[in-house]
C-alpha positions in Angstrom: 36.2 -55.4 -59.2 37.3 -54.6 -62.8 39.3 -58.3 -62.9 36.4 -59.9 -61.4 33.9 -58.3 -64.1 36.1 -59.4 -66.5 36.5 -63.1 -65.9 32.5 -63.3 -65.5 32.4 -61.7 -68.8 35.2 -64.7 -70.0 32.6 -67.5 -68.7 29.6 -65.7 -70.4 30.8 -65.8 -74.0 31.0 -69.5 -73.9 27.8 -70.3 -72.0 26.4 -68.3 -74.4 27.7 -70.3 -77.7 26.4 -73.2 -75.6 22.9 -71.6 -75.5 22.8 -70.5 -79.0 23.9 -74.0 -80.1 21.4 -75.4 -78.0 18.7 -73.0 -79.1 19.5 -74.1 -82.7 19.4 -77.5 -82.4 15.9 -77.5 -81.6 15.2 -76.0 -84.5 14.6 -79.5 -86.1 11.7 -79.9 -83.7 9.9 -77.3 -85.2 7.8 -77.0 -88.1 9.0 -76.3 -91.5 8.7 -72.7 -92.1 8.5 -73.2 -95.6 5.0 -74.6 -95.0 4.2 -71.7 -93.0 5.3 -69.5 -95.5 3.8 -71.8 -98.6 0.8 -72.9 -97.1 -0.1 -76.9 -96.2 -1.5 -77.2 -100.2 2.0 -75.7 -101.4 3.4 -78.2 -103.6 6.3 -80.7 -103.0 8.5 -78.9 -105.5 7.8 -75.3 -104.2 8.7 -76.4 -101.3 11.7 -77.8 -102.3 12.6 -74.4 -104.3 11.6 -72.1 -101.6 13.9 -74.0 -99.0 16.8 -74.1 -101.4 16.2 -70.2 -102.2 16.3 -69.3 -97.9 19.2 -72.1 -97.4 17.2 -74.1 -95.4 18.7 -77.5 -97.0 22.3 -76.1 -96.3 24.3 -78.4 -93.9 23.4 -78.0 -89.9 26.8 -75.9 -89.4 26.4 -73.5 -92.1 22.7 -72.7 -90.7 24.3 -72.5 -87.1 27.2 -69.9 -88.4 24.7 -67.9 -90.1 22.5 -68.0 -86.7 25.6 -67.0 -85.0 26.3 -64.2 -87.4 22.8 -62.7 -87.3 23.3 -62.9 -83.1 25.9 -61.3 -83.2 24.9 -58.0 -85.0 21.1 -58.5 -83.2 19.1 -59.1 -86.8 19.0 -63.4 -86.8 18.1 -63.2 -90.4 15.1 -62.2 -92.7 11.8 -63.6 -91.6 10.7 -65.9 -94.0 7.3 -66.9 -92.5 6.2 -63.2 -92.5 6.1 -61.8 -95.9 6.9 -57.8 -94.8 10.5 -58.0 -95.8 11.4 -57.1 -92.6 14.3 -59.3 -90.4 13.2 -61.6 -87.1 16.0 -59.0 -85.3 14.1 -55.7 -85.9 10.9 -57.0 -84.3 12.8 -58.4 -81.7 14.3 -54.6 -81.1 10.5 -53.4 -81.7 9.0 -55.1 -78.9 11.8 -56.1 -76.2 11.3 -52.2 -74.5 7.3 -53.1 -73.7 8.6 -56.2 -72.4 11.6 -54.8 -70.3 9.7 -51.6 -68.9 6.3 -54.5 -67.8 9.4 -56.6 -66.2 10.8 -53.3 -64.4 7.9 -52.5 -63.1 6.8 -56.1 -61.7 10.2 -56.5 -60.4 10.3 -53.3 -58.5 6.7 -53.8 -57.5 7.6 -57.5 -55.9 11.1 -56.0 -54.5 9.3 -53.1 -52.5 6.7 -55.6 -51.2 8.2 -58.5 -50.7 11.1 -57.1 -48.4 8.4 -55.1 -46.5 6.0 -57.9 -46.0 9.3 -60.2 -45.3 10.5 -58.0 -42.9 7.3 -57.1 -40.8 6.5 -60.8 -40.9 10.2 -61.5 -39.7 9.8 -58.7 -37.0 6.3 -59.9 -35.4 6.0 -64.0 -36.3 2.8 -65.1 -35.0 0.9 -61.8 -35.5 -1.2 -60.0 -38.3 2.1 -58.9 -40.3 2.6 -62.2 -40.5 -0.5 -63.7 -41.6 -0.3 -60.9 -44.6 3.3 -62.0 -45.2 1.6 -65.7 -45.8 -1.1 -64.9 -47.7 0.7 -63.0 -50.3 3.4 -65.7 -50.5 0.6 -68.2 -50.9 -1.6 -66.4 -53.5 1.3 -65.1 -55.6 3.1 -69.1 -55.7 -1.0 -70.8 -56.4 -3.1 -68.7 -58.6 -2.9 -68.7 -61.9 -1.4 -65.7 -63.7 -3.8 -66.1 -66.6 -6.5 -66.5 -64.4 -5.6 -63.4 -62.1 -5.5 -61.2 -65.4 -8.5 -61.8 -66.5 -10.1 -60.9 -63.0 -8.1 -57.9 -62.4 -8.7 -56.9 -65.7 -12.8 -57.5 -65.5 -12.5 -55.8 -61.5 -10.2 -52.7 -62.2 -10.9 -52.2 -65.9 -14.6 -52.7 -66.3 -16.5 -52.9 -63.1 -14.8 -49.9 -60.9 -13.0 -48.1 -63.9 -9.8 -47.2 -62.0 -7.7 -48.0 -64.3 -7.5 -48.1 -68.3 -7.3 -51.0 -70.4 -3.5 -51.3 -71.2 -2.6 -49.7 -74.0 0.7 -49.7 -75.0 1.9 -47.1 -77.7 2.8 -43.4 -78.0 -0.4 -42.0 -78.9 -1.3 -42.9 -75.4 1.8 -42.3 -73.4 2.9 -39.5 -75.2 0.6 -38.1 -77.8 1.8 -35.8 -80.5 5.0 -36.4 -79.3 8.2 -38.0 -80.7 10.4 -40.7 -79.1 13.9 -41.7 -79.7 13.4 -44.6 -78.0 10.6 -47.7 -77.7 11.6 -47.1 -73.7 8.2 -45.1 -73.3 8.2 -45.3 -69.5 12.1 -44.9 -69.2 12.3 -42.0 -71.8 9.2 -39.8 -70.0 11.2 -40.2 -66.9 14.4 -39.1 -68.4 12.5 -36.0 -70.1 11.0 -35.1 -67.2 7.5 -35.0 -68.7 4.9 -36.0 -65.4 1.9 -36.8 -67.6 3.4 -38.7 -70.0 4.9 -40.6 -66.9 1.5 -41.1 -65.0 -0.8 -42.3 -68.4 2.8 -45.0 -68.8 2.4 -46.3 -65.5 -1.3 -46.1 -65.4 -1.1 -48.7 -69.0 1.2 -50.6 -67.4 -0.2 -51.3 -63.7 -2.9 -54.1 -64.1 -0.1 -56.2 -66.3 2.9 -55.3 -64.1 0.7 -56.3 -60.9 -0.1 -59.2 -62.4 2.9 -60.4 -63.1 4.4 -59.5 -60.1 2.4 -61.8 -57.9 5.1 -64.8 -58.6 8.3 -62.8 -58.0 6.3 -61.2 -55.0 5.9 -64.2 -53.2 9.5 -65.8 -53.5 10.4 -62.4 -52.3 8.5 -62.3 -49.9 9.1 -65.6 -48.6 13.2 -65.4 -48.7 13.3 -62.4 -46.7 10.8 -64.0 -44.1 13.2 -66.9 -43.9 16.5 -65.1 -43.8 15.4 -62.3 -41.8 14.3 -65.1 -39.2 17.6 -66.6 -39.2 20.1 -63.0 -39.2 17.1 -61.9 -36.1 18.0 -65.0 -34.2 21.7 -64.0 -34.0 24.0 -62.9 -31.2 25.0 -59.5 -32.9 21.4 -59.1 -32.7 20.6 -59.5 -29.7 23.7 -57.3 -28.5 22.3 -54.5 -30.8 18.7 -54.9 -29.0 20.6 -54.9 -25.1 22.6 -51.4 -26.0 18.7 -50.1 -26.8 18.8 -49.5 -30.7 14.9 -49.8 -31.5 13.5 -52.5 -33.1 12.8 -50.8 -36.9 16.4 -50.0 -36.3 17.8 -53.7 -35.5 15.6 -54.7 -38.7 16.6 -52.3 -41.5 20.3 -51.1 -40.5 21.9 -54.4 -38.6 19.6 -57.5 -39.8 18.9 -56.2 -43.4 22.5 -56.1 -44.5 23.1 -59.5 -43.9 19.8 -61.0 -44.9 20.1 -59.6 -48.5 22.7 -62.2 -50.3 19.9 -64.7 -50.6 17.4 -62.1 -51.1 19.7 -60.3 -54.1 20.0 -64.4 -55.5 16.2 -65.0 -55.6 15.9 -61.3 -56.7 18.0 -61.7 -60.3 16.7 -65.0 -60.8 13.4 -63.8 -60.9 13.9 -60.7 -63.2 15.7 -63.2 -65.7 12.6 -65.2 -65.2 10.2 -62.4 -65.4 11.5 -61.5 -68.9 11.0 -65.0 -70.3 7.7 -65.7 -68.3 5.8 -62.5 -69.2 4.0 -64.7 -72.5 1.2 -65.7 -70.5 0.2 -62.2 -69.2 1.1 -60.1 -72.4 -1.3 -62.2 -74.1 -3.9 -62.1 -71.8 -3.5 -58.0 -71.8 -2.4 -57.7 -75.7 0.5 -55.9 -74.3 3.0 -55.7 -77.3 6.0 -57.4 -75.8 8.7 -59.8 -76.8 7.0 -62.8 -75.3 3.9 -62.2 -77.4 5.4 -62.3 -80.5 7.2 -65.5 -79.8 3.6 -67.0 -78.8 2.4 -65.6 -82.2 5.4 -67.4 -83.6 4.5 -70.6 -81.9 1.1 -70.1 -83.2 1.8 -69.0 -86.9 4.5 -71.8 -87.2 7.2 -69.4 -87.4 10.4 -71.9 -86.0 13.1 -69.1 -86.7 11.5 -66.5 -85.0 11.1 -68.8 -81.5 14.4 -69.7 -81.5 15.4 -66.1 -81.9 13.4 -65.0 -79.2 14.6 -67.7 -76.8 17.8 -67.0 -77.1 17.2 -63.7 -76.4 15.2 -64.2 -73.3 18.7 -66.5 -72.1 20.8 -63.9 -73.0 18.7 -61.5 -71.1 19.2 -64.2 -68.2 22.6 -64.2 -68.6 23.5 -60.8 -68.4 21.1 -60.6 -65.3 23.0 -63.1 -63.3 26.4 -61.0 -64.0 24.7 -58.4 -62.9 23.5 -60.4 -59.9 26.8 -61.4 -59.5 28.5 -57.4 -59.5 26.1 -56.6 -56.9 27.5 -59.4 -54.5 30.5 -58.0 -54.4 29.2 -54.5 -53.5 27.1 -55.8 -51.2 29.3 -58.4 -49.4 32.7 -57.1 -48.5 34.0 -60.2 -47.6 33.8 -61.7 -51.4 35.6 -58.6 -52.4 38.8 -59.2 -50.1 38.6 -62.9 -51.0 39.0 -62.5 -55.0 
C-alpha cells in the first residue's frame, strides 16, 4: 500500500506543474491588474511604472517561477489589485475552511442519500422507492442550483423560519469563544462543544442542501445502476436460495461490490463540489473560496483567479489519490495485483 501511495504521489507532482503552467498561461487572457489597481483613467505611464514596480513586464518564465514559488509555500504573491497589503495566499487560507466544511457537508449529505435511495430503488424497481430514487436523480441533474437557493432560502428562511439565514463566522458558531482554526464545524466537533455544533450545522444546512442536490443525484443514480447489475448475479441469487433476507443480500453481499463505481463518482464529485460551490456561496454570501474568486472575476483581479483555480485542481488532485487509496482498501483484488 505504502509503494502504491508513493508512485501516485510520483504522477501527482508532474500533473500538477502541468496544471500550474496551464493555470498561468491563461493569465494573458485576463485583464491587466494594473488597470484594476490604477483605475481605467490611470495614465499610460503609471501604468507602465506600476507594472514595472510588481514585475508584471518580466519575461513569461520568470512570472511562472515566481508563481511556482509562491505555490509552493501557499502565499502566490502580494495582491496587487487589493490595496490591504495583504498576499492572494492568506485569503486563500482565510476562506478555503467555509468552503471545505459547506463541501463536507453536501458530500456527506448526497453520500447518505444517494446510496439509500440507490439501494431501495435497486431493491424494489418498479415501486414507490423507485419512483423517489427518480425524482431525486432528476431534480438534483435539472434544476438550477441558483435558482433552488433562492427558493429554499425564501421557503426555509423567511416564510416558515426553520432555519437561520447562513451566517458564517464565530460570533455565531461560537460566540465569545476563541478558535485555532477557520474549521468552525470541524473544530466544535473536535472540542466537543454540542451547541456550538448545532448553530454550525444549522448555518450551514440550506447552502450544504443546496449544493448537494447535483452530487445527490449522480449518487443516486450510480448505485441504482450498479446495484441493478451486482442484484442480477449468480452469487446473489445463491445468497437469496440459503435464506439470508433481503436488507441482508443488499447491504452485506451486493453493497460491497457495487461500491467501485459508486467510490469513482463519489471523489469526482467532492473534487467538483469544491470548485462548483461559486454559484451557491454567492447566492447565500457564504464566505468561501469560490466567492472570492467570483469577486476576483468581478473586480478584475487576474492573479487572484488563477490562484484560486489552481487551488480548486489541486484540491482535485489530492481527492482523486485519495479516491484512488480507498480502491485498494476496498477492492482486494487491486491490492494482490500491484
Amino acid at each position: 500500500m505504502l509503494a502504491f501511495v508513493a508512485r501516485r504521489l510520483l504522477v501527482a507532482v508532474p500533473l500538477l506543474l502541468v496544471v500550474s503552467f496551464v493555470c498561468f498561461a491563461l493569465t494573458s487572457l485576463l485583464p491587466d491588474p494594473s488597470v484594476a489597481r490604477l483605475g481605467q483613467h490611470a495614465t499610460k505611464a503609471n501604468i507602465e511604472a506600476f507594472r514595472r514596480s510588481k514585475g508584471l513586464d518580466d519575461p513569461f518564465l520568470a512570472r511562472y517561477g515566481r508563481f511556482l514559488a509562491g505555490a509552493a509555500t501557499l502565499e502566490f504573491g502580494e495582491d496587487i489589485v487589493r490595496d490591504d497589503g495583504r498576499t492572494i495566499g492568506a485569503g486563500i487560507r482565510e476562506r478555503f475552511p467555509a468552503t471545505f466544511e459547506l463541501a463536507l457537508v453536501a458530500m456527506v449529505v448526497a453520500v447518505v442519500v444517494g446510496l439509500a435511495a440507490g439501494s431501495l430503488g435497486a431493491a424494489f424497481p418498479r415501486r414507490v422507492a423507485d419512483a423517489f430514487a427518480q425524482v431525486v436523480a432528476v431534480v438534483g441533474s435539472s434544476v438550477p442550483v441558483f435558482w433552488l437557493g433562492f427558493m429554499a432560502s425564501l421557503l426555509f428562511a423567511v416564510h416558515l423560519r426553520w432555519l437561520p439565514h447562513p451566517d458564517w463566522s464565530l460570533r455565531t458558531v461560537a460566540p465569545g469563544a476563541a478558535y485555532a482554526t477557520r474549521f468552525f464545524l470541524l473544530e466544535s466537533v473536535a472540542r466537543g462543544d454540542l451547541a456550538a455544533v448545532g448553530r454550525a450545522l444549522s448555518h450551514l444546512a440550506l447552502p450544504g442542501l443546496v449544493l448537494s442536490t447535483i452530487p445527490l443525484a449522480v449518487v443516486t443514480r450510480m448505485t441504482r445502476s450498479s446495484m441493478l447489475e451486482e442484484l442480477g448475479r449468480d452469487y446473489v441469487r445463491t445468497a437469496r436460495a440459503k435464506g439470508v433476507r433481503e436488507l441482508g443480500v443488499v447491504s452485506r453481499h451486493a453493497m460491497k461490490n457495487a461500491l467501485m463505481p459508486i467510490v469513482t463518482v463519489t471523489g469526482l464529485q467532492t473534487g467538483a463540489l469544491l470548485g462548483g460551490a461559486v454559484l451557491t456561496e454567492s447566492v447565500f454570501a457564504w464566505p468561501g473560496l469560490g466567492r472570492y474568486v467570483a469577486e476576483g472575476v468581478r473586480s478584475g483581479n487576474g492573479p487572484l483567479v488563477v490562484a484560486g483555480v489552481f487551488t480548486f485542481a489541486a484540491t482535485f488532485v489530492v481527492v482523486n489519490l485519495v479516491v484512488d487509496v480507498v480502491y485498494h482498501a476496498v477492492d482486494p483484488r487491486l491490492r494482490r495485483a500491484s
